[in-house]
N, C-alpha and C positions, 0 to 999 in steps of 0.2 A: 501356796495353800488354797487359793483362790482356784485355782485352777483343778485343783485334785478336789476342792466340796463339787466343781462342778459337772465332773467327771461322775464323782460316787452319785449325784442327785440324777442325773442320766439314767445311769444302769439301774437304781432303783427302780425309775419312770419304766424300765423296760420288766421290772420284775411283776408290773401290776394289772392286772386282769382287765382294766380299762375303768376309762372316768363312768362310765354309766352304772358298772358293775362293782365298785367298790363300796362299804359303806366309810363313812367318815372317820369315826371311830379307829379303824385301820388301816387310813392312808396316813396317817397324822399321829399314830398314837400306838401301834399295835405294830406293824409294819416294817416302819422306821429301826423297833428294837429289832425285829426280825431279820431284818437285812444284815444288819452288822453278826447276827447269829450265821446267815450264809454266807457272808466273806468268810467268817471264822473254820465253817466247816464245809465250804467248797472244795478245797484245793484236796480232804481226806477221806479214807474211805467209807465214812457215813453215807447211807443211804436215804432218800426220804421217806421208804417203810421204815427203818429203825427209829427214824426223829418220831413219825407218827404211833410206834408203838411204845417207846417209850414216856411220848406223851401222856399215856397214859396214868401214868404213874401220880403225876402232880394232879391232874386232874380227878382224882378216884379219892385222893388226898385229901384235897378240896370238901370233898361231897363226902367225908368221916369228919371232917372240921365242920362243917356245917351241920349233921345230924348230932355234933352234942348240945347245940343250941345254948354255948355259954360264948360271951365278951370275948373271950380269948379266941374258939375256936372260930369266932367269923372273923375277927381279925387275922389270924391265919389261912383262913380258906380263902381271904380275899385275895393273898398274897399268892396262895397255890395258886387260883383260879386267873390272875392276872398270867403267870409263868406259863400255864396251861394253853392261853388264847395265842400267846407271842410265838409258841411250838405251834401252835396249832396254823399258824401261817408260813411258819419255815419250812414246812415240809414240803410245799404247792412251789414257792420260791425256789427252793432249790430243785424241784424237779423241773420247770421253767430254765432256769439256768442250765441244766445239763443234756435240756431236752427229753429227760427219761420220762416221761410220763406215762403211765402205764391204767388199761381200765382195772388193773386190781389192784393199782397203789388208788386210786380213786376209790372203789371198794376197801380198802381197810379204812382209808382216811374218813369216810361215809360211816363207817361203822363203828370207828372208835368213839366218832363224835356224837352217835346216838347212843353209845355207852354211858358218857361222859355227860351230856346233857340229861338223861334220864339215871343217871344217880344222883347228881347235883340237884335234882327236883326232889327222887328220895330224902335228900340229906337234909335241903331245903324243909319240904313237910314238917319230917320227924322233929326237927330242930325247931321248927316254932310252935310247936304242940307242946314240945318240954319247954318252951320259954314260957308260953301263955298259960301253961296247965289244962289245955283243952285241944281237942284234938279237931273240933269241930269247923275252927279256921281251914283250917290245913284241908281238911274235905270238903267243904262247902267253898271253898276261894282257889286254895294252891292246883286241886285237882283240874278244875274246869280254868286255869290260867296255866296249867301245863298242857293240855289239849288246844287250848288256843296260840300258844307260840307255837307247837310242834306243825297246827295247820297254816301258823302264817308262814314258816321258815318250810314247808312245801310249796303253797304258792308261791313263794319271793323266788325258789329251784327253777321254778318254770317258768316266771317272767326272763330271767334270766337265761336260761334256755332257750328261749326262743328269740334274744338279742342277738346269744352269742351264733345261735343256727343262722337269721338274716344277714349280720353285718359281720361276725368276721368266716363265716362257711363252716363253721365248725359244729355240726348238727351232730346231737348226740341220739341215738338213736335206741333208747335202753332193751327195746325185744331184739334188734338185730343185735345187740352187744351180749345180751342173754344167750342169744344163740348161739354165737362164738365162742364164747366161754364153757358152755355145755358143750360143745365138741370137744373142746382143749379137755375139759374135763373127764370126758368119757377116754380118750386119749391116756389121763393121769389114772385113773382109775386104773386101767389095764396095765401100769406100769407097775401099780401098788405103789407111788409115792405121791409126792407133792399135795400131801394131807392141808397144809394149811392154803393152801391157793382153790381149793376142791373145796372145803370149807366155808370159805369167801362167796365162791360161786353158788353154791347153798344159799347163804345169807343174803344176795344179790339178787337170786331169785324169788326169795318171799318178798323183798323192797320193791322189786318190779309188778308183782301180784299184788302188791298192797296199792300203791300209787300210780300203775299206768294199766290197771287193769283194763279192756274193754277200749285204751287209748291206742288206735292206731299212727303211727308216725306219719304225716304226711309230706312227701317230696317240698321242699324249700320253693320249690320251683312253683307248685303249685299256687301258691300266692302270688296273684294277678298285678298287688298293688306296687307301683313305684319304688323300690328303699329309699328313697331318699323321703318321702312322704309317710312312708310308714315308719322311720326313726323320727321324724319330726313330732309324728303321733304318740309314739311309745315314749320317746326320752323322758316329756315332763313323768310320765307313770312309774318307770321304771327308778328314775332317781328318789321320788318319793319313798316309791317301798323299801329302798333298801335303806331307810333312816333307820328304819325300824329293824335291823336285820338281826342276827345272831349275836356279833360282836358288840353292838345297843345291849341287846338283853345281859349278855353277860358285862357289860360296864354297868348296867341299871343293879343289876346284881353283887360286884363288888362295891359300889357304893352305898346299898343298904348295908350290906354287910358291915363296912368299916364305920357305920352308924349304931351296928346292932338292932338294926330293923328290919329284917329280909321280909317282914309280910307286908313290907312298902313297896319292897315289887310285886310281893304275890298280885297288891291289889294295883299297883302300874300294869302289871303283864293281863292283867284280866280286863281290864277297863280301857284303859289307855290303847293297849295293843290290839285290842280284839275292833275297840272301834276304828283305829287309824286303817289296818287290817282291809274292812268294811270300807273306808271312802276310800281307798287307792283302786279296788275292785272296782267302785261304784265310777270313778275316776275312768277307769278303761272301759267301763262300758258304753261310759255316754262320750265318750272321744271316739268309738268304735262304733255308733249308731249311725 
Protein backbone atom coordinates (compact mmCIF):
# COMPACT_ATOMS: atom_id res chain seq x y z
CA UNK A 1 0.00 0.00 0.00
CA UNK A 2 2.94 2.05 0.94
CA UNK A 3 4.29 1.74 -2.08
CA UNK A 4 1.34 2.16 -4.54
CA UNK A 5 0.35 5.95 -2.37
CA UNK A 6 3.99 6.48 -3.47
CA UNK A 7 3.86 5.66 -6.75
CA UNK A 8 0.29 7.70 -7.25
CA UNK A 9 1.94 10.92 -5.29
CA UNK A 10 4.89 10.84 -8.10
CA UNK A 11 2.79 10.86 -11.21
CA UNK A 12 0.54 13.49 -9.53
CA UNK A 13 4.07 15.59 -8.82
CA UNK A 14 4.47 15.03 -12.59
CA UNK A 15 0.86 16.14 -13.56
CA UNK A 16 1.55 19.66 -12.05
CA UNK A 17 2.65 22.75 -13.90
CA UNK A 18 5.47 23.40 -11.29
CA UNK A 19 5.84 24.78 -7.53
CA UNK A 20 6.14 28.39 -8.69
CA UNK A 21 3.02 28.10 -10.97
CA UNK A 22 0.51 26.45 -8.81
CA UNK A 23 -1.78 28.29 -6.50
CA UNK A 24 -2.22 26.50 -3.25
CA UNK A 25 -5.71 26.01 -3.25
CA UNK A 26 -5.01 23.48 -6.13
CA UNK A 27 -2.21 21.54 -5.13
CA UNK A 28 -3.91 20.58 -1.94
CA UNK A 29 -7.46 20.89 -2.59
CA UNK A 30 -8.61 20.92 -6.10
CA UNK A 31 -5.99 18.79 -7.86
CA UNK A 32 -5.84 15.99 -5.72
CA UNK A 33 -9.81 15.28 -6.63
CA UNK A 34 -8.71 15.93 -10.20
CA UNK A 35 -6.20 13.44 -10.39
CA UNK A 36 -8.24 10.53 -9.31
CA UNK A 37 -11.00 12.00 -12.15
CA UNK A 38 -7.84 11.33 -14.69
CA UNK A 39 -6.98 7.88 -13.58
CA UNK A 40 -10.60 7.25 -14.06
CA UNK A 41 -10.81 8.56 -17.56
CA UNK A 42 -7.34 8.01 -18.84
CA UNK A 43 -7.39 4.70 -20.05
CA UNK A 44 -11.10 5.93 -22.22
CA UNK A 45 -11.93 7.75 -25.09
CA UNK A 46 -12.69 11.17 -23.41
CA UNK A 47 -10.93 13.91 -24.59
CA UNK A 48 -9.81 17.00 -22.64
CA UNK A 49 -12.08 19.27 -25.21
CA UNK A 50 -15.10 17.20 -24.07
CA UNK A 51 -14.18 17.34 -20.05
CA UNK A 52 -13.70 21.14 -20.80
CA UNK A 53 -16.90 21.56 -22.59
CA UNK A 54 -18.85 19.89 -20.62
CA UNK A 55 -17.61 21.57 -17.84
CA UNK A 56 -19.50 23.79 -18.72
CA UNK A 57 -22.50 22.76 -17.79
CA UNK A 58 -21.91 22.69 -13.75
CA UNK A 59 -20.53 25.87 -14.05
CA UNK A 60 -23.45 27.85 -16.02
CA UNK A 61 -25.40 26.03 -13.26
CA UNK A 62 -23.59 27.58 -10.65
CA UNK A 63 -24.05 31.23 -11.92
CA UNK A 64 -28.50 30.26 -12.27
CA UNK A 65 -28.04 29.25 -8.44
CA UNK A 66 -26.36 32.20 -7.75
CA UNK A 67 -28.75 34.71 -9.65
CA UNK A 68 -31.70 33.50 -7.44
CA UNK A 69 -30.11 34.90 -4.51
CA UNK A 70 -31.95 32.59 -1.91
CA UNK A 71 -30.12 30.03 0.96
CA UNK A 72 -30.73 27.39 -1.15
CA UNK A 73 -29.53 28.43 -4.38
CA UNK A 74 -25.86 29.40 -2.92
CA UNK A 75 -25.73 26.41 -1.21
CA UNK A 76 -26.13 24.79 -4.41
CA UNK A 77 -24.09 26.79 -6.56
CA UNK A 78 -21.36 26.36 -4.19
CA UNK A 79 -21.56 22.83 -4.61
CA UNK A 80 -21.71 23.24 -8.68
CA UNK A 81 -18.99 25.69 -8.52
CA UNK A 82 -16.72 23.40 -6.42
CA UNK A 83 -17.55 20.34 -9.39
CA UNK A 84 -16.88 23.06 -11.95
CA UNK A 85 -13.08 24.07 -10.51
CA UNK A 86 -12.11 20.22 -10.04
CA UNK A 87 -13.18 19.84 -14.20
CA UNK A 88 -11.76 22.75 -14.64
CA UNK A 89 -8.14 21.18 -13.84
CA UNK A 90 -8.81 17.67 -15.30
CA UNK A 91 -8.82 18.68 -18.61
CA UNK A 92 -4.99 20.39 -18.61
CA UNK A 93 -4.11 16.98 -16.48
CA UNK A 94 -5.18 14.84 -18.79
CA UNK A 95 -3.93 16.56 -21.62
CA UNK A 96 -0.28 16.45 -19.86
CA UNK A 97 -0.61 12.83 -19.39
CA UNK A 98 -1.34 12.15 -23.03
CA UNK A 99 0.72 14.64 -24.22
CA UNK A 100 -2.11 16.01 -26.58
CA UNK A 101 -2.10 19.54 -25.95
CA UNK A 102 -3.21 21.44 -28.56
CA UNK A 103 -3.20 25.72 -29.00
CA UNK A 104 -7.18 25.27 -29.54
CA UNK A 105 -7.77 22.77 -26.62
CA UNK A 106 -6.00 25.98 -24.77
CA UNK A 107 -8.35 28.18 -26.67
CA UNK A 108 -11.63 26.49 -25.77
CA UNK A 109 -10.27 25.92 -22.33
CA UNK A 110 -9.52 30.07 -22.13
CA UNK A 111 -12.93 30.61 -23.38
CA UNK A 112 -14.99 28.50 -21.57
CA UNK A 113 -13.53 29.85 -18.35
CA UNK A 114 -14.26 33.39 -19.46
CA UNK A 115 -17.80 32.15 -20.06
CA UNK A 116 -18.09 30.63 -16.83
CA UNK A 117 -16.32 33.46 -14.72
CA UNK A 118 -18.41 36.13 -16.26
CA UNK A 119 -21.74 34.50 -15.63
CA UNK A 120 -20.82 33.55 -12.17
CA UNK A 121 -20.35 37.55 -11.75
CA UNK A 122 -23.83 37.99 -13.62
CA UNK A 123 -25.42 35.48 -11.32
CA UNK A 124 -23.26 36.91 -8.43
CA UNK A 125 -24.81 40.64 -9.05
CA UNK A 126 -28.19 39.81 -9.81
CA UNK A 127 -28.41 37.52 -6.66
CA UNK A 128 -27.36 40.07 -4.12
CA UNK A 129 -29.51 42.85 -5.46
CA UNK A 130 -32.54 40.49 -5.00
CA UNK A 131 -31.10 39.52 -1.43
CA UNK A 132 -30.40 43.27 -0.36
CA UNK A 133 -33.34 44.82 -2.36
CA UNK A 134 -30.98 47.24 -3.94
CA UNK A 135 -29.24 46.91 -6.86
CA UNK A 136 -26.89 49.63 -6.03
CA UNK A 137 -24.18 47.21 -4.18
CA UNK A 138 -24.01 45.18 -7.03
CA UNK A 139 -22.96 48.32 -9.30
CA UNK A 140 -21.12 50.36 -7.22
CA UNK A 141 -19.00 47.15 -5.49
CA UNK A 142 -19.67 43.88 -7.66
CA UNK A 143 -18.93 45.71 -11.05
CA UNK A 144 -15.60 47.58 -10.27
CA UNK A 145 -14.58 43.99 -8.20
CA UNK A 146 -15.18 42.12 -11.35
CA UNK A 147 -12.91 44.45 -13.45
CA UNK A 148 -10.44 44.07 -10.99
CA UNK A 149 -10.11 40.19 -10.69
CA UNK A 150 -10.49 39.93 -14.46
CA UNK A 151 -7.27 42.50 -14.59
CA UNK A 152 -5.51 40.76 -11.81
CA UNK A 153 -6.09 37.09 -13.43
CA UNK A 154 -4.42 38.90 -16.74
CA UNK A 155 -1.54 39.91 -14.99
CA UNK A 156 -0.89 36.77 -12.92
CA UNK A 157 -1.30 34.99 -17.28
CA UNK A 158 1.82 37.02 -17.89
CA UNK A 159 3.91 36.65 -14.92
CA UNK A 160 3.44 33.23 -15.55
CA UNK A 161 4.20 33.40 -19.00
CA UNK A 162 7.08 34.64 -18.73
CA UNK A 163 8.35 31.87 -15.98
CA UNK A 164 7.13 29.33 -18.01
CA UNK A 165 9.16 31.22 -21.37
CA UNK A 166 12.70 31.55 -19.05
CA UNK A 167 12.83 28.49 -17.12
CA UNK A 168 11.29 25.67 -18.77
CA UNK A 169 11.70 27.12 -22.94
CA UNK A 170 8.27 26.96 -23.45
CA UNK A 171 7.52 30.59 -24.76
CA UNK A 172 4.22 31.23 -25.96
CA UNK A 173 4.04 33.52 -28.45
CA UNK A 174 0.14 34.54 -28.92
CA UNK A 175 0.75 36.68 -32.52
CA UNK A 176 2.80 34.05 -33.97
CA UNK A 177 0.09 31.38 -32.62
CA UNK A 178 -2.42 33.80 -34.15
CA UNK A 179 -0.86 33.54 -37.23
CA UNK A 180 -0.83 29.83 -37.54
CA UNK A 181 -4.07 29.49 -36.79
CA UNK A 182 -5.26 31.95 -39.40
CA UNK A 183 -3.64 29.91 -42.00
CA UNK A 184 -5.12 26.70 -40.58
CA UNK A 185 -8.03 28.70 -40.77
CA UNK A 186 -8.11 30.04 -44.12
CA UNK A 187 -7.19 26.39 -44.94
CA UNK A 188 -10.73 25.26 -43.03
CA UNK A 189 -12.64 27.95 -44.58
CA UNK A 190 -11.90 26.67 -48.17
CA UNK A 191 -12.79 23.26 -47.17
CA UNK A 192 -16.30 24.62 -45.67
CA UNK A 193 -15.87 22.66 -42.51
CA UNK A 194 -14.29 22.68 -39.30
CA UNK A 195 -16.76 25.43 -38.12
CA UNK A 196 -16.18 25.21 -34.51
CA UNK A 197 -12.18 25.28 -34.57
CA UNK A 198 -12.62 28.57 -37.10
CA UNK A 199 -14.83 29.92 -34.51
CA UNK A 200 -12.20 29.55 -31.68
CA UNK A 201 -9.75 31.13 -34.03
CA UNK A 202 -12.12 34.16 -34.15
CA UNK A 203 -12.56 34.25 -30.53
CA UNK A 204 -8.51 33.88 -30.11
CA UNK A 205 -8.14 36.74 -32.18
CA UNK A 206 -10.15 39.34 -30.47
CA UNK A 207 -8.34 37.92 -26.91
CA UNK A 208 -4.93 38.66 -28.65
CA UNK A 209 -6.43 42.36 -29.81
CA UNK A 210 -7.60 42.86 -26.56
CA UNK A 211 -4.58 41.93 -24.31
CA UNK A 212 -1.27 41.92 -26.28
CA UNK A 213 -2.13 44.62 -28.45
CA UNK A 214 0.95 46.77 -29.52
CA UNK A 215 2.83 43.80 -27.38
CA UNK A 216 5.56 42.55 -29.40
CA UNK A 217 7.01 39.12 -28.34
CA UNK A 218 10.66 39.45 -27.58
CA UNK A 219 13.25 36.45 -28.27
CA UNK A 220 13.95 34.68 -24.82
CA UNK A 221 17.17 35.06 -25.71
CA UNK A 222 17.23 38.60 -25.57
CA UNK A 223 17.41 38.87 -21.90
CA UNK A 224 21.00 39.59 -20.96
CA UNK A 225 20.38 38.64 -17.31
CA UNK A 226 21.68 35.24 -15.84
CA UNK A 227 18.47 32.61 -15.17
CA UNK A 228 19.58 31.65 -12.31
CA UNK A 229 19.53 35.44 -11.00
CA UNK A 230 16.64 36.27 -12.67
CA UNK A 231 14.47 33.17 -11.00
CA UNK A 232 15.89 34.27 -7.79
CA UNK A 233 14.36 37.72 -8.54
CA UNK A 234 11.10 36.57 -9.82
CA UNK A 235 10.26 33.55 -7.42
CA UNK A 236 9.61 35.49 -4.34
CA UNK A 237 6.90 37.70 -6.95
CA UNK A 238 5.58 35.20 -8.77
CA UNK A 239 4.64 32.90 -5.70
CA UNK A 240 2.99 35.73 -4.03
CA UNK A 241 0.70 36.54 -6.93
CA UNK A 242 -0.61 33.39 -7.40
CA UNK A 243 -2.10 33.31 -3.75
CA UNK A 244 -4.37 35.46 -5.13
CA UNK A 245 -5.16 33.39 -8.32
CA UNK A 246 -8.46 32.14 -9.89
CA UNK A 247 -8.89 29.16 -7.73
CA UNK A 248 -8.57 31.83 -4.36
CA UNK A 249 -11.34 33.59 -5.83
CA UNK A 250 -13.39 30.93 -6.61
CA UNK A 251 -12.91 29.16 -3.01
CA UNK A 252 -13.28 32.93 -1.54
CA UNK A 253 -16.56 32.47 -3.51
CA UNK A 254 -17.93 29.16 -2.41
CA UNK A 255 -17.32 30.19 0.97
CA UNK A 256 -19.41 33.20 1.12
CA UNK A 257 -21.75 31.42 -0.61
CA UNK A 258 -22.17 28.42 1.74
CA UNK A 259 -22.44 31.60 4.43
CA UNK A 260 -25.04 33.13 2.32
CA UNK A 261 -22.82 36.27 1.92
CA UNK A 262 -21.34 36.57 -1.60
CA UNK A 263 -21.15 40.42 -1.11
CA UNK A 264 -18.16 39.23 1.36
CA UNK A 265 -16.38 38.71 -1.64
CA UNK A 266 -17.73 41.19 -3.74
CA UNK A 267 -16.09 43.42 -1.13
CA UNK A 268 -12.80 40.70 -0.63
CA UNK A 269 -12.36 40.77 -4.43
CA UNK A 270 -12.58 44.74 -4.48
CA UNK A 271 -10.44 45.63 -1.67
CA UNK A 272 -8.38 42.88 -0.70
CA UNK A 273 -7.56 41.80 -4.29
CA UNK A 274 -7.14 44.83 -6.03
CA UNK A 275 -4.73 45.97 -3.17
CA UNK A 276 -2.75 42.59 -2.88
CA UNK A 277 -2.86 43.00 -6.88
CA UNK A 278 -0.94 46.50 -6.37
CA UNK A 279 1.96 45.38 -3.97
CA UNK A 280 2.97 42.21 -6.02
CA UNK A 281 3.43 44.78 -9.04
CA UNK A 282 4.83 47.32 -6.71
CA UNK A 283 6.93 44.04 -5.44
CA UNK A 284 8.38 43.50 -9.11
CA UNK A 285 9.13 46.81 -9.65
CA UNK A 286 11.49 47.56 -7.03
CA UNK A 287 13.17 44.06 -7.23
CA UNK A 288 13.48 45.05 -11.02
CA UNK A 289 14.96 48.66 -10.34
Amino acid sequence: MTGLIARWLADYRRMLKGPELEEPFDVYLYRPLAYLVVKAVAPTPVTPNQITAVNLLPGLAAAWCFWRGTPEGYLAGAALLFVTNVLDCVDGMLARVRGAGSVTGYILDGLADYVIQTSLFIGLLHGVAVRQGDPQLSLYCGVPAALSVAWWCSRLDLLRGEWVARVHGRRRDPHGELAELSRQAAGWRRERGHYLERGLVQAYAVYVRLWYSGRASRPVAAVQEPLADWMERRRPVLRLAVLMGPSTHITLIIVCALTARPEWYLWTALLFGTAWGLFVLGLQAARES
